[in-house]
N, C-alpha and C positions, 0 to 999 in steps of 0.2 A: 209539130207545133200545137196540132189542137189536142193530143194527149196530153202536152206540158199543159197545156192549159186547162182541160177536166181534171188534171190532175191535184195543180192548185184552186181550182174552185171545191173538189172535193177537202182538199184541206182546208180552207177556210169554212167549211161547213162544218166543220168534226171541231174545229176550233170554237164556232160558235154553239156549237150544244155543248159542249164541255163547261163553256162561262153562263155562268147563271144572270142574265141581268135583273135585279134588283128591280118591284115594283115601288109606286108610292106606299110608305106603310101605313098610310090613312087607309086604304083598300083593305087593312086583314082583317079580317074579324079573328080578336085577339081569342074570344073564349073557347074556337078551334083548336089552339092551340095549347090552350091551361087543361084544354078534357083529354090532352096526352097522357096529363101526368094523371096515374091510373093507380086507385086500392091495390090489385092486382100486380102490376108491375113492383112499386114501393113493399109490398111485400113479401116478392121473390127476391129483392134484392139483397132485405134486409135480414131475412133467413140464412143465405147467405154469409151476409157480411157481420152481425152477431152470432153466427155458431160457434163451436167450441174451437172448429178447426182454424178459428183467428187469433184465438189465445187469449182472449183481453186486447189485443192492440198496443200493446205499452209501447210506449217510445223506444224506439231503438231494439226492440226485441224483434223475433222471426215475426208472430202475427203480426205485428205492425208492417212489417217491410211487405207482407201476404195481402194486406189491408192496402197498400200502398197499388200493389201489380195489377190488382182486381180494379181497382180505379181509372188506372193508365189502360187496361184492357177495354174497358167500356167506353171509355172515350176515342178508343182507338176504333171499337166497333159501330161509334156516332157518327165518323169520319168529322168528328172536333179536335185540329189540331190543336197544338202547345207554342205556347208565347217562346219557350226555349228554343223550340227547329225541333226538324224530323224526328219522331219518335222517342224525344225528349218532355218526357210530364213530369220532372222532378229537379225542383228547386232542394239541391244538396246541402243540409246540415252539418257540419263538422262538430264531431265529442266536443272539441274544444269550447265552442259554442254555449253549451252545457256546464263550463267549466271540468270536463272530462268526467262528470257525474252519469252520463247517458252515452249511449255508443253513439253514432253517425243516426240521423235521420233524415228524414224528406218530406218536405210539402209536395203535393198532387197541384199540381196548376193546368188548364185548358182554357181557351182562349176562340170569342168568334170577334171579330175585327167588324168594327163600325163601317157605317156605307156613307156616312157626312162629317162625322165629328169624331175619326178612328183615334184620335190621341186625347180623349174623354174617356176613363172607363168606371166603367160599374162594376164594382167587385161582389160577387155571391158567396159567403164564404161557410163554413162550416169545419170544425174539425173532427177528426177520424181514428185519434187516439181515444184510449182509456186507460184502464188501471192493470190491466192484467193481471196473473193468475197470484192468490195468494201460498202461505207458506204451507197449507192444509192440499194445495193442489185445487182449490176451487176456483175454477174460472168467471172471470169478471166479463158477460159479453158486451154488455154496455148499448142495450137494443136502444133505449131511450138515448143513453148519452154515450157517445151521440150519434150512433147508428141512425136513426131517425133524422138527422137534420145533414147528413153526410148521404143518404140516399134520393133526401128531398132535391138536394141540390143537383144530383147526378139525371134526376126527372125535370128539375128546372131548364137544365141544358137539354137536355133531347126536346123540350116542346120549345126552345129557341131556335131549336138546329131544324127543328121538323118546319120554322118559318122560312127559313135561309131557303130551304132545301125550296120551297115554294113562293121561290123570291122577296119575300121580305126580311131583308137583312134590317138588324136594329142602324139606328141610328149613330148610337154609340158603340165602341167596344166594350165585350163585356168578359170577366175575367173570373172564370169558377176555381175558386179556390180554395183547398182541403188540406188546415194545415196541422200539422204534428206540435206535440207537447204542451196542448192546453193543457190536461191535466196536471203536469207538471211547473205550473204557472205562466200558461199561456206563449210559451216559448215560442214556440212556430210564426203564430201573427208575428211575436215583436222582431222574432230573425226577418220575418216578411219586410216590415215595416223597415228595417235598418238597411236592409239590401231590394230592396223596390223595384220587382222586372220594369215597370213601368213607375215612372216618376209621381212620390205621393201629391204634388200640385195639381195632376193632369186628373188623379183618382177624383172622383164625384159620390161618391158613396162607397159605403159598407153593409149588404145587407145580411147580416149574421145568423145562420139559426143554429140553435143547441138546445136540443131537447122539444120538441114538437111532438111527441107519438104519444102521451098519457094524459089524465086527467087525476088534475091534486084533485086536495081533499074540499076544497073550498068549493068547488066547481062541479061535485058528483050527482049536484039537481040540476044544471044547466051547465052541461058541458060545451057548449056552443060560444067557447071563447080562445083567447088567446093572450097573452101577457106580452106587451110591449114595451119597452126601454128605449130608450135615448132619441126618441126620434124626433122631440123637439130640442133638442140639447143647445143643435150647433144651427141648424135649420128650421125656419119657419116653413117654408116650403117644403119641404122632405114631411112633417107632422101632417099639413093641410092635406098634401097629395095621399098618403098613406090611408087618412082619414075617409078621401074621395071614394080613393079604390074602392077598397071596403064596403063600401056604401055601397056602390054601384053591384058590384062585384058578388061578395062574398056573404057580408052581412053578418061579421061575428062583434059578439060583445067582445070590445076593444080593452083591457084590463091594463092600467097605468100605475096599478099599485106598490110594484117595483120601479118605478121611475120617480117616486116622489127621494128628493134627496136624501131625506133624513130616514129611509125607510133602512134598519138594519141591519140589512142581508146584504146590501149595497150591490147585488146581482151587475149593475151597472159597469163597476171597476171588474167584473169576473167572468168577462168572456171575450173571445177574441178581437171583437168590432170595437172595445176600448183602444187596443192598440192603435187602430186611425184614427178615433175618436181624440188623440192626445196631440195630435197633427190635423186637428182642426177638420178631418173629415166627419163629413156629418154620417148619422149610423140609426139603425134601427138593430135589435135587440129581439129577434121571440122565441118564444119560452113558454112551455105549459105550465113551467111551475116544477116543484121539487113533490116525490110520495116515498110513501116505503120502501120501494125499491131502488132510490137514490141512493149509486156508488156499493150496491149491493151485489152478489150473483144473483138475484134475483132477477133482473132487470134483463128479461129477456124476449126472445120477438113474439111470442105469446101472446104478452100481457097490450101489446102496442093495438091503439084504436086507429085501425088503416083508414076507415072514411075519414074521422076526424083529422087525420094525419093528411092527407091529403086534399082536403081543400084548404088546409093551411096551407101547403106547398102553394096551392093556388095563389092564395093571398098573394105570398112571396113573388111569385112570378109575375101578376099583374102589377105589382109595385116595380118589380124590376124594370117591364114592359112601358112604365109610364118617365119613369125614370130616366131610362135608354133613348127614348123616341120624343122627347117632350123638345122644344122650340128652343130653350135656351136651357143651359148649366142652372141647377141647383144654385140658390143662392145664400151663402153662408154669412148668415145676418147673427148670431151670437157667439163668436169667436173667442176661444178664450185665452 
């Protein structure tokens, strides 16, 4: 009898170190956790993930599906599971999809589950295609686009996961999400969008990057900025909050110049976070901006300005962070 019974008191002990209980999240100190996301790291990853050995990433090609395992690996090695189940990080595309224009593709999805409001999520999204190799055999690595904002994300979730790991699970769920066939007209988001692991009502955001690692040409005496879109679009609150962070936070000249409607380039309609943004999720947009090396072979991890790159990943994260963990849902005051 007392074996049986050190025996279940030893299991109940092994059962409670195994479960993490969850602190107040007023308790973190958030900036511990944004100083994860490291120069360093973001530019072992992205060496990496722009080299030749990815091909360009084109949809449906080998580097793409290479682009694809490297992501599900990493996240495997975060111990950040996947909204699908076990060992499942891929939301499958069918040619058809494409109109049988593109082989079979896949979105990279990973998933940390809220500790109050688990059916609230925050989507971090990024896409992880490019152009691939052209007819001369020159490869397209696509460090900027969007190498850069497919790495930041992967560093957004390690300094989420590195909170979890030290009991502070966010408030809401949050869903990193890497999807296939922007280049090809944004395909992936809208497969996202039309097939929804999680229901687009419950979504609360979209915070998008594409393209974070260079400075245009506008910005080459004060590169201490960032280019933002849509973030007052659908939300008064998502602009204000963004605005706060920033401030507090980060302290980059905030650039709206692409958000004015009538501006030409309509950057707006041209990247993933439109897809929610069309279902009335509210979205932020950032962007260095387009240089020489846009959509070029050029456009390699060389040229990528890692500090700069990464306190914008910051940004991101502390937005994410306020977002997640804030009292009430985002409230969608310009619906359209």
């Amino acid at each position: 009898m007392i074996k049986k019974i050190l025996f279940i008191s030893a299991l109940s002990m092994a059962v409670a170190c195994k479960v993490q209980k969850n602190k107040p999240i007023s308790e973190a100190n958030v900036e511990d956790y944004a100083n994860t996301i490291t120069s360093s790291e973001l530019k072992e990853h992205l060496y990496t993930f722009a080299s030749d050995e990815f091909q360009g990433r084109d949809t449906g090609k080998p580097g793409q599906k290479k682009a694809a395992n490297y992501l599900k690996k990493e996240y495997i090695s975060m111990q950040i599971p996947s909204p699908l189940g076990e060992d499942d990080y891929f939301q499958d595309i069918p040619s058809s999809f494409f109109n049988n224009q593109f082989n079979d593709s896949e979105n990279v999805v990973a998933y940390i589950k809220g500790s109050e409001f688990p059916d609230e999520i925050v989507v971090i999204s990024a896409h992880y295609d490019h152009v691939g190799v052209d007819g001369q055999g020159n490869i397209y690595n696509g460090a900027d686009d969007d190498g850069s904002g497919t790495v930041s994300v992967l560093e957004i979730a390690e300094a989420f996961q590195e909170a979890v790991k030290d009991g502070y699970r966010p408030r809401r769920s949050i869903l990193f999400l890497h999807v296939t066939g922007e280049e090809k007209g944004l395909l992936g988001s809208k497969y996202y969008t039309q097939n929804p692991i999680f229901p687009l009502e419950n979504t609360v955001t979209d915070l998008n990057t594409d393209m974070i690692g260079r400075i245009d040409p506008k910005h080459e005496d004060n590169p201490n900025y960032i280019y933002l879109i849509g973030s007052d679009k659908l939300s008064t609150e998502l602009h204000e909050l963004s605005e706060e962070v920033n401030k507090k936070y980060t302290n980059f000249d905030l650039d709206y110049t692409y958000n004015d409607e009538n501006d030409p380039n309509r950057f707006y309609y041209r990247s993933d976070h439109y897809n929610f943004a069309k279902h009335n999720i509210p979205v932020i947009f950032y962007f260095n901006g387009t240089h020489a090396d846009y959509h070029k072979p050029t456009d390699t991890p060389d040229k990528i300005e890692y500090d700069l790159m990464t306190r914008r990943a910051q940004l991101i994260f502390y937005t994410a962070w306020e977002v997640a963990n804030r009292d009430n849902r985002l409230l969608v005051d310009k619906a359209k």
